[in-house]
N, C-alpha and C positions, 0 to 999 in steps of 0.2 A: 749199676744194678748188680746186686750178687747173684749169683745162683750156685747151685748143686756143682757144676764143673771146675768152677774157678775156687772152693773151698778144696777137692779131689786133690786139683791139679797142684794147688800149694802146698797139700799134704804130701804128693806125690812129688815135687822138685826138692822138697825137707827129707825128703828117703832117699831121694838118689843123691842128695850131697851129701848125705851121712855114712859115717861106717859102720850101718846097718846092711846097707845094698854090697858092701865085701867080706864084711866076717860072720853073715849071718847071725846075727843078734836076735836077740828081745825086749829091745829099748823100744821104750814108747816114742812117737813122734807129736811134738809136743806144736800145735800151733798156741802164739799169745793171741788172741784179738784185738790187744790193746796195739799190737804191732802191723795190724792188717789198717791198708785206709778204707777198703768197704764196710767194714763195721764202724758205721758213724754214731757215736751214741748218744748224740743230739736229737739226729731223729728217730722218733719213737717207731714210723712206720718201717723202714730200711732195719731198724737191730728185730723187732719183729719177725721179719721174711727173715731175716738171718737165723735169728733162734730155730723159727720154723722148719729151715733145710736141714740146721744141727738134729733137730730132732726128727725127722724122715730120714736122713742116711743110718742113723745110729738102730731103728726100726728096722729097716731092710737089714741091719748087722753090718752096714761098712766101715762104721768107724766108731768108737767108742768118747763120750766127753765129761766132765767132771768139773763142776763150779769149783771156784773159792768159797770159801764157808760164807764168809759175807756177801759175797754175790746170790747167793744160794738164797739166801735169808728175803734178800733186798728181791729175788723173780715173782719167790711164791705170795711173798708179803704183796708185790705188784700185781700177781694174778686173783689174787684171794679177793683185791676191793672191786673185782670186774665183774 
């Protein structure tokens, strides 16, 4: 099951391996989801809750997220028949 701390916490171990956390940077921290195994995209209900947290943390301002243009297409096309 995902939740809100274990999206953080992989954001958070991708900062501290990076040389972001020594030379003060401005590099974005890039998670893939295709490289995450909690994002299963088979099931509809699990990427759901998934999206969902994407979009509460980014609401509060914690972290910021951006589709591929085809993904993008393929959400709203998906939300639009509901």
């Amino acid at each position: 099951m995902i939740s809100k701390s274990i999206i953080l916490n992989k954001l958070l171990d991708k900062y501290e391996k990076s040389k972001s956390l020594v030379t003060n940077s401005n590099r974005r921290i890039i998670l893939k989801l295709d490289k995450m195994k909690e994002y299963d995209i088979e099931n509809y209900q699990a990427k759901k809750l998934f999206h969902d947290i994407i979009f509460d943390l980014e609401r509060k301002g914690l972290i910021f997220y951006s589709w591929k243009n085809h993904e993008k297409r393929k959400f709203v096309k998906r939300n639009m028949v509901k």
